[in-house]
PDB file of N, CA, C and O in Angstrom:
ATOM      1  N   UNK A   1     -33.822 -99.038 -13.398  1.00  0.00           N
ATOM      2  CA  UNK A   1     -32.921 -99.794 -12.563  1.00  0.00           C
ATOM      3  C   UNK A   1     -31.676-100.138 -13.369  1.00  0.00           C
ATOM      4  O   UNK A   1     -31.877-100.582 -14.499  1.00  0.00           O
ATOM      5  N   UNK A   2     -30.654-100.024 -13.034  1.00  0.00           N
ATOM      6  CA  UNK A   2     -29.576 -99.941 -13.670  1.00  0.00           C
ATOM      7  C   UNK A   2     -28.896-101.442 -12.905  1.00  0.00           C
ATOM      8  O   UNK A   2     -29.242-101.812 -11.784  1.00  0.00           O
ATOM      9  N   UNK A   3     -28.025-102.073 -13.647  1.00  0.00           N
ATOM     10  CA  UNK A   3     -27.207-103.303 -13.082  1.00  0.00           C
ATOM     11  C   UNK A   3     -25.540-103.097 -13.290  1.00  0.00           C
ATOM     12  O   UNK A   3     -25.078-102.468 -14.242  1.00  0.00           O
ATOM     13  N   UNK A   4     -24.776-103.689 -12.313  1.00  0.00           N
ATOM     14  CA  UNK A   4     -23.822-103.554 -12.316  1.00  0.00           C
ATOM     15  C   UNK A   4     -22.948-104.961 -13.248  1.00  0.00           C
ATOM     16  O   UNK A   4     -23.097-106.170 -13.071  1.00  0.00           O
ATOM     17  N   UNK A   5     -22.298-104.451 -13.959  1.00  0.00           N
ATOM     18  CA  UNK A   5     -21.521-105.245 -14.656  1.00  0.00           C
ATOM     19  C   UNK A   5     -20.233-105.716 -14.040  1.00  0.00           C
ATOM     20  O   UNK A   5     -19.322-104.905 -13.870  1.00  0.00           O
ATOM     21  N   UNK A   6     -20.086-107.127 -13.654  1.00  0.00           N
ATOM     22  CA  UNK A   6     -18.670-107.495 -12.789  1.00  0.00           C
ATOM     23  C   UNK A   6     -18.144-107.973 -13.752  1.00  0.00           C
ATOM     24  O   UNK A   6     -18.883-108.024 -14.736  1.00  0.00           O
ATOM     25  N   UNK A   7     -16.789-108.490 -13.928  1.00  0.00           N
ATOM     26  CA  UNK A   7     -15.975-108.277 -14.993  1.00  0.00           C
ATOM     27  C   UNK A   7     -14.545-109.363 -14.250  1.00  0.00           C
ATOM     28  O   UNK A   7     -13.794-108.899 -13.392  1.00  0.00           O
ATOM     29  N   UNK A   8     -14.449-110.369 -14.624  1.00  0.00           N
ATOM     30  CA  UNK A   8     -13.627-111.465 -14.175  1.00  0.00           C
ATOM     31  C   UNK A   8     -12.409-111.068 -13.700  1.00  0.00           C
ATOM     32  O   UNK A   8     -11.902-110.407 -14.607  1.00  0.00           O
ATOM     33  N   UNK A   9     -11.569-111.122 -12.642  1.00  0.00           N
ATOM     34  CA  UNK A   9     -10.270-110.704 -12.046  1.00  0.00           C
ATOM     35  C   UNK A   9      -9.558-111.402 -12.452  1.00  0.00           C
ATOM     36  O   UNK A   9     -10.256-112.415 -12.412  1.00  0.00           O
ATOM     37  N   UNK A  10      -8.357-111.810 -12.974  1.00  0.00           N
ATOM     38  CA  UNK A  10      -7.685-112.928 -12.930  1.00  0.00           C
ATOM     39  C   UNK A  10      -6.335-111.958 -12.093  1.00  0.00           C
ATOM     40  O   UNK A  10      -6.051-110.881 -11.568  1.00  0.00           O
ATOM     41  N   UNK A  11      -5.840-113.304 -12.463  1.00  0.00           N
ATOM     42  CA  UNK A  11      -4.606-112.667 -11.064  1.00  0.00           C
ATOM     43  C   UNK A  11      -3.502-112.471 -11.858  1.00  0.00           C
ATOM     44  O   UNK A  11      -2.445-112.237 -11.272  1.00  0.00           O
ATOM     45  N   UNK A  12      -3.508-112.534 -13.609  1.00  0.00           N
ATOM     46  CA  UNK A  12      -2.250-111.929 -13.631  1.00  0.00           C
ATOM     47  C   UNK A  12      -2.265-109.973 -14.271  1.00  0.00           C
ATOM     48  O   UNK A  12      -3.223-109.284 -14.623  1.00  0.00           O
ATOM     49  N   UNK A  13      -1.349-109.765 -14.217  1.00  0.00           N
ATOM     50  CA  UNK A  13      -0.754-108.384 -14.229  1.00  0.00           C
ATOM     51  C   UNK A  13      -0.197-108.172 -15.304  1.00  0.00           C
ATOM     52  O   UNK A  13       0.282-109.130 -15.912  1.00  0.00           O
ATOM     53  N   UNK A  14      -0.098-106.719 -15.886  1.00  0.00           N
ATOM     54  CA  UNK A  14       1.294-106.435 -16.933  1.00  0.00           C
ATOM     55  C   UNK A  14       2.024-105.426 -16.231  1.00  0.00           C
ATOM     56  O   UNK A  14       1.667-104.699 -15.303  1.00  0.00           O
ATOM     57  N   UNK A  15       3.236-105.524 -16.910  1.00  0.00           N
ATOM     58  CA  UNK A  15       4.286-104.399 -16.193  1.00  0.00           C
ATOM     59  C   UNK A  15       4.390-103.721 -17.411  1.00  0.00           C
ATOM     60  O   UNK A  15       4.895-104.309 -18.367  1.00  0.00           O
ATOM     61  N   UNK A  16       3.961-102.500 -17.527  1.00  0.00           N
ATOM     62  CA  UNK A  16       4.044-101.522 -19.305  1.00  0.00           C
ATOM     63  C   UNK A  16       4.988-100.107 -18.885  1.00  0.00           C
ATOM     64  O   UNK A  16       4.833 -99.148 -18.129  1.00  0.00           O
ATOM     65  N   UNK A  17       5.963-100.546 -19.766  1.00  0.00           N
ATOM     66  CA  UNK A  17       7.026 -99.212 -19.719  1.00  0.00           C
ATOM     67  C   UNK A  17       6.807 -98.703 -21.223  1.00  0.00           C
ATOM     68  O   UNK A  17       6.621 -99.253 -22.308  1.00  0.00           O
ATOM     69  N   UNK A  18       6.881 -97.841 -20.919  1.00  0.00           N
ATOM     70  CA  UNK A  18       7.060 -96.487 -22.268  1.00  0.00           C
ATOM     71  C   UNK A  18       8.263 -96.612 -22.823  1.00  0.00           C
ATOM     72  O   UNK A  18       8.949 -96.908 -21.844  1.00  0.00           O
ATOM     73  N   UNK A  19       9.073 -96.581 -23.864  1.00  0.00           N
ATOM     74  CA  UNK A  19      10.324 -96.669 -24.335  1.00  0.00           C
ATOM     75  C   UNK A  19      10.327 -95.698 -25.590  1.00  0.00           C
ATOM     76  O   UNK A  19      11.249 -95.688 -26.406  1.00  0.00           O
ATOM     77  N   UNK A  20       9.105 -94.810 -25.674  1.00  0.00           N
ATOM     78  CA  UNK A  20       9.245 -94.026 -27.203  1.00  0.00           C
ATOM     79  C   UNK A  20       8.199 -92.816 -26.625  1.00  0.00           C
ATOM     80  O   UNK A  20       7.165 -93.007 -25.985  1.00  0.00           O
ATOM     81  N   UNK A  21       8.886 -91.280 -27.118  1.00  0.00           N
ATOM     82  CA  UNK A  21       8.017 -89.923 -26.893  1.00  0.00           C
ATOM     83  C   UNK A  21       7.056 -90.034 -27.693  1.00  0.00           C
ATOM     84  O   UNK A  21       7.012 -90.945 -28.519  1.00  0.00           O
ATOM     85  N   UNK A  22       6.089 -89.080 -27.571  1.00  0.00           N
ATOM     86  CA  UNK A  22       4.790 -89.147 -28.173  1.00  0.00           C
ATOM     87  C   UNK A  22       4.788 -88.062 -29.317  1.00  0.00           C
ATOM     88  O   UNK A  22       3.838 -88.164 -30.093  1.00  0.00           O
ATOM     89  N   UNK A  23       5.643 -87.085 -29.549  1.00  0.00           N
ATOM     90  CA  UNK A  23       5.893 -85.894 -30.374  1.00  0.00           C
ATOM     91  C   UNK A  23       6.176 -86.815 -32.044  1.00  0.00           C
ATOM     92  O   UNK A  23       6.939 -87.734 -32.341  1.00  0.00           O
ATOM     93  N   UNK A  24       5.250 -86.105 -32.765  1.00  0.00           N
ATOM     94  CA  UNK A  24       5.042 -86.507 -34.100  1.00  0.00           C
ATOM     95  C   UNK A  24       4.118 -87.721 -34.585  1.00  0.00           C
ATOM     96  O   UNK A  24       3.829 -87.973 -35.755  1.00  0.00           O
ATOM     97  N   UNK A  25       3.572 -88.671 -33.032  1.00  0.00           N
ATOM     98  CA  UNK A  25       2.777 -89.319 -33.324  1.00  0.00           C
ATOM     99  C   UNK A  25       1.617 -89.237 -33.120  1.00  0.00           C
ATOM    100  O   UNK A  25       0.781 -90.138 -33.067  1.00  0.00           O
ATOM    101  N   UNK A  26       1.479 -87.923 -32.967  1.00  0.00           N
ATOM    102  CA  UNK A  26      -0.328 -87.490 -33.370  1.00  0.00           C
ATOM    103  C   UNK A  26      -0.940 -87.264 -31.788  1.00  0.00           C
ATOM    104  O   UNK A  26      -0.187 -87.596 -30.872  1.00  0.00           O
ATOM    105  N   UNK A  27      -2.545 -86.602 -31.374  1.00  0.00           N
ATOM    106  CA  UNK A  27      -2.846 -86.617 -30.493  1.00  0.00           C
ATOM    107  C   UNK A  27      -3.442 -88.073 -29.699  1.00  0.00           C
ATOM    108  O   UNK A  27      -3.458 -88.132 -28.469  1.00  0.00           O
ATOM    109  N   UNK A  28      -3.849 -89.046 -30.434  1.00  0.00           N
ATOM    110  CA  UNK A  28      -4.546 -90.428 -30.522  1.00  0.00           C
ATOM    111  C   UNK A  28      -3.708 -90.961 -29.607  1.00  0.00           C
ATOM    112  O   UNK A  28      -4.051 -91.404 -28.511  1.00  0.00           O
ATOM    113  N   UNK A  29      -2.457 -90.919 -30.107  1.00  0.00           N
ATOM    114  CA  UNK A  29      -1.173 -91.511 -29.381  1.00  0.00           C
ATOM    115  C   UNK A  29      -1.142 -91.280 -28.231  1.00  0.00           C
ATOM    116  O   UNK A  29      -1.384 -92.246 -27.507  1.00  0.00           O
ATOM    117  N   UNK A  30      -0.849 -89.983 -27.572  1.00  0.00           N
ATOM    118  CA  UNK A  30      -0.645 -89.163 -26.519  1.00  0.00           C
ATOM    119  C   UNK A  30      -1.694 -89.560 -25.381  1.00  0.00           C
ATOM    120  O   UNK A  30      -1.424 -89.829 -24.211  1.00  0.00           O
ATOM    121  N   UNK A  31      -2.730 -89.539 -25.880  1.00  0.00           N
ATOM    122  CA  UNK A  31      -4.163 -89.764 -25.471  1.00  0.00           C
ATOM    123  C   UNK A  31      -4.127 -91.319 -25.066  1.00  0.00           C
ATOM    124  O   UNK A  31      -4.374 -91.527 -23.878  1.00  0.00           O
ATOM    125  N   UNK A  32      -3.904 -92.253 -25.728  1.00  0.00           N
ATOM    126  CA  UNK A  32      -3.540 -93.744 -25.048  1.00  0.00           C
ATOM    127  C   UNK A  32      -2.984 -93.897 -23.880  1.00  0.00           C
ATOM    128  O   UNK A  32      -3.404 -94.443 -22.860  1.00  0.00           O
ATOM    129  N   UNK A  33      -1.649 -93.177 -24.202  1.00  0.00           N
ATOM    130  CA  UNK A  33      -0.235 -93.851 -23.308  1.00  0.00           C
ATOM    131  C   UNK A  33      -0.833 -93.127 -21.899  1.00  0.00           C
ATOM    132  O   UNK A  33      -0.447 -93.595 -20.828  1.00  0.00           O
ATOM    133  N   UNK A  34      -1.882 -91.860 -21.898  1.00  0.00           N
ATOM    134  CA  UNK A  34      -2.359 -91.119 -20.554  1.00  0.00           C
ATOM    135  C   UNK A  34      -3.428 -91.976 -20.381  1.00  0.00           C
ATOM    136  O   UNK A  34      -3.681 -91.923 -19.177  1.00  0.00           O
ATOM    137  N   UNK A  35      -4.199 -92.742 -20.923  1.00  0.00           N
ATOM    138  CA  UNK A  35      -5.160 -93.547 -20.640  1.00  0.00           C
ATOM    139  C   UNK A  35      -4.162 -94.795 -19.841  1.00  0.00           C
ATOM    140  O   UNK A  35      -4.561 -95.284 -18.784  1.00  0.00           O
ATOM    141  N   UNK A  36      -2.954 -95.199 -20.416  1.00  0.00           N
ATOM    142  CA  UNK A  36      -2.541 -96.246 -19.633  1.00  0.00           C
ATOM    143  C   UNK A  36      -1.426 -95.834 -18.214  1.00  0.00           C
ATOM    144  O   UNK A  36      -0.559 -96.416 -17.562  1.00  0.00           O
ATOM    145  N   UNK A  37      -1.949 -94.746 -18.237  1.00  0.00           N
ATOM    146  CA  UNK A  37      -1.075 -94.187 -17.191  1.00  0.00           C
ATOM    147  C   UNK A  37       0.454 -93.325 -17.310  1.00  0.00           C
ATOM    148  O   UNK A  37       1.046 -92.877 -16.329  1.00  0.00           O
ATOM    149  N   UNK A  38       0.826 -93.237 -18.419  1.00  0.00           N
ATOM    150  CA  UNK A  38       2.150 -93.136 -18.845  1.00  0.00           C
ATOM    151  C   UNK A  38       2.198 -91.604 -19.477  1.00  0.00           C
ATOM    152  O   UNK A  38       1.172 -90.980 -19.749  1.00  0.00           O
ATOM    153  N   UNK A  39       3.384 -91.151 -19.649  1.00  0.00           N
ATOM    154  CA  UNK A  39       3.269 -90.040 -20.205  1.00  0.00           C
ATOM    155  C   UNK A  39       4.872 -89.789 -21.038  1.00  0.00           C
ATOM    156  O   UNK A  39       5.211 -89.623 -22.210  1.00  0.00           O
ATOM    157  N   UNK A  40       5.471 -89.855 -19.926  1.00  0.00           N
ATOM    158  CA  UNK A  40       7.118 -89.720 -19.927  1.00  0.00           C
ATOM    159  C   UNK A  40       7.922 -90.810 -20.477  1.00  0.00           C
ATOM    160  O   UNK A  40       7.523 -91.939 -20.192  1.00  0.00           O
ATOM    161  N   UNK A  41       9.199 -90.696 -21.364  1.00  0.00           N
ATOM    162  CA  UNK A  41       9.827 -91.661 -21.322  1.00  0.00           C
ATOM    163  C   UNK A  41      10.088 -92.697 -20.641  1.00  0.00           C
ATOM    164  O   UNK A  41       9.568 -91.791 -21.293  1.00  0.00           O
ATOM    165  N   UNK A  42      10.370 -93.786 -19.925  1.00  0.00           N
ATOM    166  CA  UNK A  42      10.943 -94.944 -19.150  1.00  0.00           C
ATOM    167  C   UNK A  42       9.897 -94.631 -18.016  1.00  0.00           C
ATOM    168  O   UNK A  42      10.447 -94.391 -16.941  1.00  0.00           O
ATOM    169  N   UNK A  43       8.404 -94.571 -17.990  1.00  0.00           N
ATOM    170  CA  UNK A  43       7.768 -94.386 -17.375  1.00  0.00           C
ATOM    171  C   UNK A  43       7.381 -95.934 -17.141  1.00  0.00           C
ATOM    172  O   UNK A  43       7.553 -96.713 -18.079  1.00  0.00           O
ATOM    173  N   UNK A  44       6.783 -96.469 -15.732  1.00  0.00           N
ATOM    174  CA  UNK A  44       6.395 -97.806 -15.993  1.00  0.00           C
ATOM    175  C   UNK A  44       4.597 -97.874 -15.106  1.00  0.00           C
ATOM    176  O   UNK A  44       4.030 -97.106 -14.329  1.00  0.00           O
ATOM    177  N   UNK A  45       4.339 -98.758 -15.529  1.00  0.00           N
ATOM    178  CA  UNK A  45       3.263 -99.296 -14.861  1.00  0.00           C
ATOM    179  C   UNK A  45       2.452-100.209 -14.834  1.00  0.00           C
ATOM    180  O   UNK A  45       2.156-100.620 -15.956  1.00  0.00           O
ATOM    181  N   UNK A  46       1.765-100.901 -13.665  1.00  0.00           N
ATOM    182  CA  UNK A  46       1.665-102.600 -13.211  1.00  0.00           C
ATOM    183  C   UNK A  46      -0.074-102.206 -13.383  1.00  0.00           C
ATOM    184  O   UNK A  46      -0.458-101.402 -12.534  1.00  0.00           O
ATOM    185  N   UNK A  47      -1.185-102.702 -14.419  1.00  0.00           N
ATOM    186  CA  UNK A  47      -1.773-102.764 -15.390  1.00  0.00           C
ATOM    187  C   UNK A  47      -2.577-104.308 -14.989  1.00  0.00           C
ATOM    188  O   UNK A  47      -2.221-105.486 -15.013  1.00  0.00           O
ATOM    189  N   UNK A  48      -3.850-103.574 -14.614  1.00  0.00           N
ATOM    190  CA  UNK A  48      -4.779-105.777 -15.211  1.00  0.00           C
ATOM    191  C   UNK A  48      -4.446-106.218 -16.285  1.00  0.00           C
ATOM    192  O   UNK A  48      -3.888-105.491 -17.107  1.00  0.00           O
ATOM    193  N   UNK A  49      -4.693-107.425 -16.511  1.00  0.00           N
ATOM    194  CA  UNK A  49      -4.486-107.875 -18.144  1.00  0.00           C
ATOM    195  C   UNK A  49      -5.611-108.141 -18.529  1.00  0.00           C
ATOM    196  O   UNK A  49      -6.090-109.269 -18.645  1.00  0.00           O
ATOM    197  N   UNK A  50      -6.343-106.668 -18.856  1.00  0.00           N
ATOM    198  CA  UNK A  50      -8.021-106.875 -19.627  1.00  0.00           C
ATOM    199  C   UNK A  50      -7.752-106.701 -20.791  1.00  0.00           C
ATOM    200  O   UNK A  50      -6.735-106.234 -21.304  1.00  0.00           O
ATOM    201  N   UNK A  51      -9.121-107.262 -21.443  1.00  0.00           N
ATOM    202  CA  UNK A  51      -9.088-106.792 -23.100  1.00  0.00           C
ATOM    203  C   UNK A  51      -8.688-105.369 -23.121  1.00  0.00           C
ATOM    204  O   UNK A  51      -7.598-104.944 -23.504  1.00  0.00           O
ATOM    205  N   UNK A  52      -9.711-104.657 -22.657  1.00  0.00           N
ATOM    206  CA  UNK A  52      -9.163-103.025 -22.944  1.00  0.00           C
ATOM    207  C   UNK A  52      -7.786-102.684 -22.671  1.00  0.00           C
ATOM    208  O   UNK A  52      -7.315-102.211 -23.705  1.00  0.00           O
ATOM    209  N   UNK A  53      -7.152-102.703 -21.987  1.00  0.00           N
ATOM    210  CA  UNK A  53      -5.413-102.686 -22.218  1.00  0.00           C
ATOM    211  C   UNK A  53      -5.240-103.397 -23.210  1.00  0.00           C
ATOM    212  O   UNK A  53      -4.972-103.007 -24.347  1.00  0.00           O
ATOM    213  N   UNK A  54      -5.333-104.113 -22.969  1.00  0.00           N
ATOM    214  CA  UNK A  54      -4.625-105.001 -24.453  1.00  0.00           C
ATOM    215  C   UNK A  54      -4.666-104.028 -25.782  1.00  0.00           C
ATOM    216  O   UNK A  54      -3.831-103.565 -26.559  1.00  0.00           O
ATOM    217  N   UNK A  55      -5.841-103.981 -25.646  1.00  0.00           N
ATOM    218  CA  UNK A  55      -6.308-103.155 -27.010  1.00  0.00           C
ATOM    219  C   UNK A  55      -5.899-101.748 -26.957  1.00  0.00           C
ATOM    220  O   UNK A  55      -6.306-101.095 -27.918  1.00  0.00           O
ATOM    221  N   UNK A  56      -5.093-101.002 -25.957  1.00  0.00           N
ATOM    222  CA  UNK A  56      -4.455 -99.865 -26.124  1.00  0.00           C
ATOM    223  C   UNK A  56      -3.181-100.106 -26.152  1.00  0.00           C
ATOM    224  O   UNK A  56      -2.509 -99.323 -26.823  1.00  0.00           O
ATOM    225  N   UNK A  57      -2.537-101.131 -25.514  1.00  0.00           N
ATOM    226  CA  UNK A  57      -1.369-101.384 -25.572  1.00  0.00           C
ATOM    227  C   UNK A  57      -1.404-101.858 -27.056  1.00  0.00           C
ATOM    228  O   UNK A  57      -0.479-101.254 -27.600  1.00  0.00           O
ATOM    229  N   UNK A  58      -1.938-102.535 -27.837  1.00  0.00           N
ATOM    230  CA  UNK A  58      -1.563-102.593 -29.293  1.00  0.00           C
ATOM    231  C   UNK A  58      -1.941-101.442 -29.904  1.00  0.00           C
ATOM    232  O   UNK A  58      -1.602-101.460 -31.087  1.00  0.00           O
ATOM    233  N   UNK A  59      -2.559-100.351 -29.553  1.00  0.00           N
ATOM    234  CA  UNK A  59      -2.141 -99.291 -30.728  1.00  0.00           C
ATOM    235  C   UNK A  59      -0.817 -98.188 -29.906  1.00  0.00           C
ATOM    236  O   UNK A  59      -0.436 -97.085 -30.299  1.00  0.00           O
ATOM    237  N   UNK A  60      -0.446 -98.810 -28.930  1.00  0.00           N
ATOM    238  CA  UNK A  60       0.878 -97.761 -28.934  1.00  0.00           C
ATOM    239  C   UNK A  60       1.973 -99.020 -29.172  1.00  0.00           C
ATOM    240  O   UNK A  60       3.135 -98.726 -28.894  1.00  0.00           O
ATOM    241  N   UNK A  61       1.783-100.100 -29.554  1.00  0.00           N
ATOM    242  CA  UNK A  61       2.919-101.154 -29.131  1.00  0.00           C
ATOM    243  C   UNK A  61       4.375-100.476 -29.634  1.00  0.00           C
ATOM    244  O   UNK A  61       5.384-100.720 -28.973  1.00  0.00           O
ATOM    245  N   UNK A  62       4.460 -99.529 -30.949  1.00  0.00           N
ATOM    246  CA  UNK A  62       5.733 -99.066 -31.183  1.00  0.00           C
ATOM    247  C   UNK A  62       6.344 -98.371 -30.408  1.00  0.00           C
ATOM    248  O   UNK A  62       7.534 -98.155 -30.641  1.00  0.00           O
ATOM    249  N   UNK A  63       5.493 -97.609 -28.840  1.00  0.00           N
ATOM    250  CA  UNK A  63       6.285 -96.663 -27.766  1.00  0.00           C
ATOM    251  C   UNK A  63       6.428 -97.552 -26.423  1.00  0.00           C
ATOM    252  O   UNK A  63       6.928 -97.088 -25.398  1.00  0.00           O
ATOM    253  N   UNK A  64       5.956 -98.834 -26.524  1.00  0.00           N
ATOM    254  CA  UNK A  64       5.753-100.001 -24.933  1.00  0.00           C
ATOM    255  C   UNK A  64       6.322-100.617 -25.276  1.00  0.00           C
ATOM    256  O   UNK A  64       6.548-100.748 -26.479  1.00  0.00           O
ATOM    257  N   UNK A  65       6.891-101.381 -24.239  1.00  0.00           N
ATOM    258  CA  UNK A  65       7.291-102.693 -23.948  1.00  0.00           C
ATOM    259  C   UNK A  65       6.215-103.273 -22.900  1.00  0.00           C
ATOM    260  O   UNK A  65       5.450-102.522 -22.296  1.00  0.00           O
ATOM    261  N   UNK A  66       6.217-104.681 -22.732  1.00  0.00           N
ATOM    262  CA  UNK A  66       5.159-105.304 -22.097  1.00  0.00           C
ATOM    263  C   UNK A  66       6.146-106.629 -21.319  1.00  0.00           C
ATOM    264  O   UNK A  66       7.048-107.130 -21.991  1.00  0.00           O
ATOM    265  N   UNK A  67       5.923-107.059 -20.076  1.00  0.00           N
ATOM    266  CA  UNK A  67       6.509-107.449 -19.227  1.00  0.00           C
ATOM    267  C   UNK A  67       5.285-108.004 -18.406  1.00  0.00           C
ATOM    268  O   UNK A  67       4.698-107.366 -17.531  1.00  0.00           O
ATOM    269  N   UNK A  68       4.930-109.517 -18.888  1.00  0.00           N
ATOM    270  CA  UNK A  68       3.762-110.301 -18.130  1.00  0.00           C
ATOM    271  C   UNK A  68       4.212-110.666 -16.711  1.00  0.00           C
ATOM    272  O   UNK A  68       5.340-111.125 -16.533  1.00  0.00           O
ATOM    273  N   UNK A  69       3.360-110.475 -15.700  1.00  0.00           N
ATOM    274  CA  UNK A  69       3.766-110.481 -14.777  1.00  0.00           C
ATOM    275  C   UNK A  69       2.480-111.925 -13.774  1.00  0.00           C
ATOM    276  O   UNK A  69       1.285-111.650 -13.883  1.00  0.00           O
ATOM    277  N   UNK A  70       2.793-113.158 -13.000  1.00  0.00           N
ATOM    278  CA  UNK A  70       1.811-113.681 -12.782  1.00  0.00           C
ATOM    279  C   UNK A  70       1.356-113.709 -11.468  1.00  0.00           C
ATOM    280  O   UNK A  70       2.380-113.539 -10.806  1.00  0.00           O
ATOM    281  N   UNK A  71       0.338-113.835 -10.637  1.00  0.00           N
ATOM    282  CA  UNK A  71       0.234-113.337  -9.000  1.00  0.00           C
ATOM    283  C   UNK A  71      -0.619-114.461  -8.824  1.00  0.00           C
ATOM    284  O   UNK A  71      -1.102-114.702  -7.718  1.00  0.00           O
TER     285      UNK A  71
END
């Protein structure tokens, strides 16, 4: 029997734009910014504010900007 894990909503948001290419910073890199949805330069996107983002958004923080957003 397997259980489902629920996982707290809160209501605020991030707004994560890309501001840096991924060329020369390895595949790890590349592999994040597509985990957070992003790929392209000035790419943006509206993001839960879970630990796990968090924790990808700090290993690309040198190609994001971050823009808290509250609902």
């Amino acid at each position: 029997m397997t259980t489902k894990v629920q996982t707290k909503k809160t209501g605020k948001t991030l707004i994560v734009k890309q501001i840096g290419g991924t060329s020369g910073n390895g595949p790890k890199m590349k592999e994040t910014l597509i985990g957070l949805g992003l790929g392209r330069v000035n790419a943006t996107r509206e993001l839960q504010d879970t630990p796990s983002v968090r924790g990808m958004i700090t290993r690309v923080r040198h190609l994001v900007t971050v823009v808290e957003k509250k609902d």
